[in-house]
N, C-alpha and C positions, 0 to 999 in steps of 0.2 A: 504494500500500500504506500502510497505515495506520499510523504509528510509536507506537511503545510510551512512553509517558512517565515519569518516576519522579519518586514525590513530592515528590523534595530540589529537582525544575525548577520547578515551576510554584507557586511559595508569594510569599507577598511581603516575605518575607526571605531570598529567594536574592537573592546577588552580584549587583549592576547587571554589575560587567566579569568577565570572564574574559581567558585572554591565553593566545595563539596559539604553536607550538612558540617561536617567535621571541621571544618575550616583549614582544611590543606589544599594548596590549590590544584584542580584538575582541568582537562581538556575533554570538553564532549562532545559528537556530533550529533546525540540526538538531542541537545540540547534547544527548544526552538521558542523558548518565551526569554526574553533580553531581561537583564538584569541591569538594575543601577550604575553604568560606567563609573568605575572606579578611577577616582586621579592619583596620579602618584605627587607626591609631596613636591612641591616645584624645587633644582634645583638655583642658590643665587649665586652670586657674584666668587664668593667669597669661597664657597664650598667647589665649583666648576675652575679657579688659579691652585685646587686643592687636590683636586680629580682629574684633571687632564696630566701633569706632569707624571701623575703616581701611576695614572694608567700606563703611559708611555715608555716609562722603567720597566712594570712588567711583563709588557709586551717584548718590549728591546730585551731582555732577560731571556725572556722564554723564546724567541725566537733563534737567537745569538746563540744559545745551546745545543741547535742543530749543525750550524754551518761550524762553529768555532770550532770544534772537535778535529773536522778533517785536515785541519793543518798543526794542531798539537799532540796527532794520535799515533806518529811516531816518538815524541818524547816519553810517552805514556806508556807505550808498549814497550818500552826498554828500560823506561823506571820500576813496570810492574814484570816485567820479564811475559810479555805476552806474548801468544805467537801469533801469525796476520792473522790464523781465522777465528782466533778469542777478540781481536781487535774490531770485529766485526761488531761486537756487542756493544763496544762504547757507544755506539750512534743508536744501535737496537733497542736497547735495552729503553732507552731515555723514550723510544718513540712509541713500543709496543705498550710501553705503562702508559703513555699518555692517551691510546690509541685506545687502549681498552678500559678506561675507567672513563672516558668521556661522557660516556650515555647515562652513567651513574650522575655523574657529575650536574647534568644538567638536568636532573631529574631532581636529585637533592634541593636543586635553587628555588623549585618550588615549592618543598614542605617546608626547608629553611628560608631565612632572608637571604637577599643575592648579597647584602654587604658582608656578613658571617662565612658564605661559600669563599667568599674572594681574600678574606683576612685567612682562612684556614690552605686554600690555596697556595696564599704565598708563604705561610710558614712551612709546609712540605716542600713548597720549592728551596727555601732557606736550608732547611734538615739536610735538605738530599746534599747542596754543594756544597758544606760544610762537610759530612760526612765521604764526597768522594774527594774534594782538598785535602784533605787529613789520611787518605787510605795508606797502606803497607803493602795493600794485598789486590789483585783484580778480582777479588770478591768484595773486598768490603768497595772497591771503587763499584762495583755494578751496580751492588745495591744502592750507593750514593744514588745513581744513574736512575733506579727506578722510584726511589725516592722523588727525587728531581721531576723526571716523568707523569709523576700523579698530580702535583702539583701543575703543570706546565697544563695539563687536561683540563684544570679548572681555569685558569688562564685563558687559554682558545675557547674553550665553549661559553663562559659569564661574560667574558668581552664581545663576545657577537650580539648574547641576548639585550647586554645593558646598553648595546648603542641602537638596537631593536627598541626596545624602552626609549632611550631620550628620545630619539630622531622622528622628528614628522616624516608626512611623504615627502612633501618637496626637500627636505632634507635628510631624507634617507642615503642617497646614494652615495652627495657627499661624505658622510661621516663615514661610510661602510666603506669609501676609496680612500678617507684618514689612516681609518681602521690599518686595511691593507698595508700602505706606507710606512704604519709602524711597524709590523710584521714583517716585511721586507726588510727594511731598513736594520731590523736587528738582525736578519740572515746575511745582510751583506757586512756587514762590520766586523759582524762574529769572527768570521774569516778573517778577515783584514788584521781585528785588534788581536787574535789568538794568535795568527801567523808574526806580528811584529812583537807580540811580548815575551813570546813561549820562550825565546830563548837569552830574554834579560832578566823576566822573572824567575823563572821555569814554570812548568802548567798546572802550579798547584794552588797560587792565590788566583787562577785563571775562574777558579770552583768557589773555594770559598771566600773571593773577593765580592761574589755576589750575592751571601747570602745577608749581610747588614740592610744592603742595598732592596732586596725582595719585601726582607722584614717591613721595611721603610716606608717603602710602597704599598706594601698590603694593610698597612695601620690608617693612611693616607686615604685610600680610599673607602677603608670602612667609615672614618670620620666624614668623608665628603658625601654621603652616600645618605640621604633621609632612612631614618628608621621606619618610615611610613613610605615604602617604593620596591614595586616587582611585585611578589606573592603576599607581600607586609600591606600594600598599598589594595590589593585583591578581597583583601581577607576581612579589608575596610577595619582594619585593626586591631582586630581578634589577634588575640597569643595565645600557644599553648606552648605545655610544658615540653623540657626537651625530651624524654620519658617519652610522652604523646606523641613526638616527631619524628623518634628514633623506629617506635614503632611501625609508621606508614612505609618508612621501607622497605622497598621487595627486595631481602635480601636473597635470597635464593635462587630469582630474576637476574640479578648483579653477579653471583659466583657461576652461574650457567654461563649468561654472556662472554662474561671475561674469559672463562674457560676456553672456550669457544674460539673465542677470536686469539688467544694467547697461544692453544695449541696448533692451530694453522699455522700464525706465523712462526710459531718452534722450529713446525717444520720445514717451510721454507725455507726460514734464514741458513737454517744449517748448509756448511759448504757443500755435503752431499746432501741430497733432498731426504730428507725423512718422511717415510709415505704412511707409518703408524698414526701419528700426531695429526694428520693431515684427514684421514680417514676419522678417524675418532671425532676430528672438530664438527662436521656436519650433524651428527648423533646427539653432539650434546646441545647444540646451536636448535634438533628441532623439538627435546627437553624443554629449552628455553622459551621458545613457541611454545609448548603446552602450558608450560608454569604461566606464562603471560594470559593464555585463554582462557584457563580453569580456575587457577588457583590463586593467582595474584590479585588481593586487594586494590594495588594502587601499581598498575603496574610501570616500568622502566619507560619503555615504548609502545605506548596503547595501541594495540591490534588494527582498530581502524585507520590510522596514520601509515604503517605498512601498508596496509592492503589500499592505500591510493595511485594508480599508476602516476600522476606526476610526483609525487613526492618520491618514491620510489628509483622510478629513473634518472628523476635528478640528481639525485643523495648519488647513484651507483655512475654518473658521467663525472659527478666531481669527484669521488675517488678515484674512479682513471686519470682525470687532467692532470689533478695534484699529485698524484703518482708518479707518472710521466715527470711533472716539474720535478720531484724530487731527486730523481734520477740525475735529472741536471743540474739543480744544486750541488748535491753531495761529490758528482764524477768530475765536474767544471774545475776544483780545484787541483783533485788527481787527473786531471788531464795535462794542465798547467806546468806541475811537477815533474810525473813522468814523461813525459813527451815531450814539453816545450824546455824542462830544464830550468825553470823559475824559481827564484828563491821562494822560500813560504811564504813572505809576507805577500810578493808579487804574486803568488799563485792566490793567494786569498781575493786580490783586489779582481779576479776571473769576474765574481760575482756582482759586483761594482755595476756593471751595466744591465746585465737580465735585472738584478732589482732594483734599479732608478727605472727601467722599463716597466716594473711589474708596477710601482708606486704610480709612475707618469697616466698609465693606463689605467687604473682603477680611478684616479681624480677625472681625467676628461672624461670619463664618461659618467662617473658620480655628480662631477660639479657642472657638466652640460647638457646631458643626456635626460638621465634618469631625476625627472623633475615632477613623474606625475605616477599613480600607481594605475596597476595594468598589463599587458604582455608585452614582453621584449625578448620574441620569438627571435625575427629573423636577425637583429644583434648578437645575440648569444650563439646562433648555430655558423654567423660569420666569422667570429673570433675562433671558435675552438676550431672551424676550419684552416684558419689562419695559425694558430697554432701547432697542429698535425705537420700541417707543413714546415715551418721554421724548425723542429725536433728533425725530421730526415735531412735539413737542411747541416743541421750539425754535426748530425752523423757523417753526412760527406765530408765536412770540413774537419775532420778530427783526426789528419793527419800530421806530423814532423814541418812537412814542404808548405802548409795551407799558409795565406797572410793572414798574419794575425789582426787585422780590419776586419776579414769574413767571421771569426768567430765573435770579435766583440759586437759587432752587428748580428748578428744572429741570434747570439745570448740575448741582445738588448728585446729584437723583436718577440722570441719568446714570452721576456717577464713581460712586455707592452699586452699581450696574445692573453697573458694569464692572468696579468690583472683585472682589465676590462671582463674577462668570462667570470670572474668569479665576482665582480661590482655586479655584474647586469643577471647574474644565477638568483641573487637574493630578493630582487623586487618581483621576478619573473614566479620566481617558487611560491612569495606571498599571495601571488595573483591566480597562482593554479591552486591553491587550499584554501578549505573557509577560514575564517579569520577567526570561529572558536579554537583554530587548530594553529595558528601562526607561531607559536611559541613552542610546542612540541615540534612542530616543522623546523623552524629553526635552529633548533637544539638537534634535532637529528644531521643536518646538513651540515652544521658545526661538527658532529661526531664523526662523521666520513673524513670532513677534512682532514682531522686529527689523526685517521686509521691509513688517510692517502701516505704520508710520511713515512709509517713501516714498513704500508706496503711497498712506495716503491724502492726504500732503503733496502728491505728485506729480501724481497724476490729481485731486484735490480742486484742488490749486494750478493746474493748467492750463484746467480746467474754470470756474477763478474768475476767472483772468485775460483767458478770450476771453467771456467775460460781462458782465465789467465795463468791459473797453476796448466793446464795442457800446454798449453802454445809456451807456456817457458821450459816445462819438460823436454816437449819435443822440439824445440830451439838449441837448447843445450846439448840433445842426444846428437844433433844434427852433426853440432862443432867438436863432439867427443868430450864434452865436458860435462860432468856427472856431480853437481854442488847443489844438495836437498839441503844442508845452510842455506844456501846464497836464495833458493826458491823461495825459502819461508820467508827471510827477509825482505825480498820482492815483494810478496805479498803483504806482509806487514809494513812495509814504508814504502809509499812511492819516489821519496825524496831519495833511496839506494840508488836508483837507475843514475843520477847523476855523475855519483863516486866510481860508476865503471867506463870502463875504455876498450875500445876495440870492438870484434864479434862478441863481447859479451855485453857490451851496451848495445850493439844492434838488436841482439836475440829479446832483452830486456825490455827497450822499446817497442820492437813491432808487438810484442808482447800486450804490451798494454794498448797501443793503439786496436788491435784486434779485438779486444778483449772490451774498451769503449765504445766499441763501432757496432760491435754488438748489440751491447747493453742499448744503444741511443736509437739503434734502426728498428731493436721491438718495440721500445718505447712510443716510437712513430707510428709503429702497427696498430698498439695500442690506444693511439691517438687518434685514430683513424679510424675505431670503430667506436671511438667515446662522441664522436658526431653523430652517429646512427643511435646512439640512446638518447642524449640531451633533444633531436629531434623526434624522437618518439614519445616523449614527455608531455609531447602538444602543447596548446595553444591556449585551448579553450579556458576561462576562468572559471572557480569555482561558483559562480553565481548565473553562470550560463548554463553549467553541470545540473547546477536543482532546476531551472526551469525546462531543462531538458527531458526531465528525467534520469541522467545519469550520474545517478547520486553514491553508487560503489567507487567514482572515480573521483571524488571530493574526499 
């Protein structure tokens, strides 16, 4: 039967939250009598010189922890005695914790306040880099790592939803191409600042130099933040105890999930593929599905938000894109190194132009484009188009011989390719779900982003590492040279290929060149087919859907 709508539901200034007799806030779509729009506590003057800087630390933080790593993860591995493919983990480890507790994460900010999520955020961020600054061991460093990770989770998904909160329409894009900026910006420095201190510091205040600085920010913003705003603001006031609060969580929801998505990427990442972990993760992943259908009070990701085909294919194209980019994140500097023969700090500055690109592109089309809500179809399916292409474009160009113009160009059009697709994804996504559902939509599409990162660290990183250990085997066997030292070292620092001479630098190089060319030509594949979901995603808006009748796809 066909439900009735009223026109206070379906506009795109109804309430993201509503909140349940209990006063935790929920998301529902058979919800169809409107409730009292709820305002959040206006920020002033005073609190917004208090909230912008402390966001922008966090962000720069959490992002600068991705890129920083690959130009200090040979110091690292030789302080901790790690070999290349334990080395894999320092970047893993930080992304698949953040990757799988995101959906918790964003789910918490509504039974909790967002300013509580974001202070506890940043003290796990603080924990972790203290803890892996101080380590002895490449265990106690991982654990830092995953420490770091959980925290970095509430970072990327509270920072989407609270510029979702401040931002009008017409001032949506812009903030969310801000957004972006900072994000970037702290991926391109990361690199830059790690590669020029690593070795006047060494890479251990690199960690817990920033945990003061997290604390800082995360105090900052809980102060600047009304205690009446987001699910506080929803609840129109109402508090309950934390007892009460701790209770609505699906815990059981949360350790399925995670499971889930922790033992996939196990198996991936591993340099040989582990096909147990991989097998198993589906099993528990459709666990989680049941716990969410039957048993879950309050659940993680309410059923009906999956089962919408736009929400769905867009959440699974911005995993591919951000995939993809990571790929050229992470490889950009190890290309730099091994290949080009760049010192680290210079191999860091690689990322200097993809993300002044990624920044440039998310503002023009924030601050000139996206001015009104509604579809921004064929924008989005031109960018990622655009995108696919600039990735094979790198892939060509990622040999020894190429000028080094064609790659900084290429780099640059990519971040321009991926910032705009992910500026013009989130007005586009709000336009295809109903707007009781804008904030779990949101929080999901933030979670993929986050799972983009491992995934294409992980499978880009295992893919690169049984590529490159062959092609140097049989490089060496070639020239009669038999040095499974020098191999592991290879794979453990790119900065080695520099120190050799001869046919053993040849072998070393095409090594990695092959082994990049790879990694960057799937990646394009993959790019390639991430256009045929974001346009299957449609068009259509959620308020064309109910007068349609097709209301399974809302």
């Amino acid at each position: 039967m066909k439900r009735q709508t009223s026109p206070g539901v379906l506009t795109e200034h109804a309430p993201l939250l509503s909140t349940d007799e209990d006063g935790i806030s929920t998301v529902s779509l058979e919800d169809n009598n409107p409730k009292p729009q709820t305002e959040n506590e206006p920020i002033g003057t005073c609190r917004a010189v208090l909230l912008i800087p402390s966001l922008f630390i966090l962000i720069f933080l959490q992002a600068s922890n991705i890129s920083g790593i690959t130009t200090a993860q040979s110091s690292i591995a030789n302080d901790l005695d790690a070999s290349g493919e334990d080395a894999i983990w320092f970047t893993s480890a930080y992304l698949i914790s953040m990757a799988s507790l995101s959906p918790l994460i964003g789910r918490l900010s509504q039974i909790f306040s967002l300013r509580s999520c974001i202070l506890s955020a940043a003290v796990l961020f603080a924990a972790g880099g203290l803890l892996s600054g101080h380590a002895r061991s490449f265990n106690t460093f991982i654990s830092g790592r995953i420490l770091s990770g959980a925290g970095g989770a509430g970072v990327m998904t509270l920072v989407l939803i609270l510029v979702i909160e401040l931002a009008g329409t017409k001032r949506r894009g812009l903030f969310l191409g801000i957004t972006n900026a900072g994000f970037t910006t702290g991926v391109a420095l990361g690199a830059v600042v790690a590669g020029g201190l690593v070795g006047v510091t060494g890479w251990r205040p690199l960690f817990w130099g920033q945990a003061p600085l997290a604390a800082l920010a995360g105090m900052g913003i809980f102060w600047a933040i009304p205690s009446r705003f987001g699910s506080t603001a929803a609840q129109g006031g109402k508090t309950r105890s934390l007892a009460y609060k701790f209770a609505h969580v699906d815990y059981s929801g949360a350790a399925l999930l995670t499971s889930s998505l922790v033992l996939f990427l196990l198996g991936l990442t591993s340099p040989k593929i582990q096909y147990l972990p991989i097998l198993i993760s589906p099993v528990v992943l459709a666990l989680f599905v049941a716990n969410e259908l039957y048993l879950a009070h309050d659940p993680i990701i309410p059923i009906p938000v999956l089962r919408s085909r736009g929400v769905f294919l867009t959440c699974l194209a911005q995993l591919g894109l951000m995939s993809v980019r990571w790929t050229v994140l992470y490889y950009a500097p190890v290309y730099a190194l091994a290949v080009r023969n760049w010192s680290p700090a210079t191999a860091g500055s690689i990322l200097i132009p993809t993300n002044a690109g990624f920044a440039i592109g998310g503002l023009l089309v924030g601050g000139f484009h996206i001015r009104r809500a509604g579809s921004f179809y064929l924008p989005t399916i031109t960018v990622f188009t655009i995108f696919a292409f600039a990735v094979a474009l790198l892939a060509c160009f990622a040999t020894p011989s190429s000028p080094a113009i064609l790659i900084v160009a290429t780099t640059a059009l990519i971040g321009l390719a991926t910032g705009a697709a992910l500026t013009y994804t989130v007005p586009h996504l709000l336009h295809l779900t109903a707007p009781p559902t804008h904030f779990v939509a949101t929080s999901l599409l933030a979670t993929f982003r986050a799972f983009a990162g491992s995934f294409g660290t992980a499978i880009g990183g295992g893919l690169f590492v049984r590529v490159l250990r062959r092609n140097l085997e049989r490089g060496f066997a070639e020239i009669g040279v038999r040095k499974p030292k020098l191999v592991e070292e290879l794979l453990r620092s790119p900065a080695t290929v520099g120190g050799l001479q001869g046919a053993e630098a040849e072998v070393a190089r095409l090594g990695y060149v092959v082994a990049l060319r790879t990694v960057w030509f799937s990646a394009a594949a993959v790019a390639g087919v991430v256009i045929f979901v974001q346009a299957a995603a449609g068009w259509k808006g959620a308020v064309e859907m109910v007068q349609d009748g097709d209301e399974d796809d809302v």
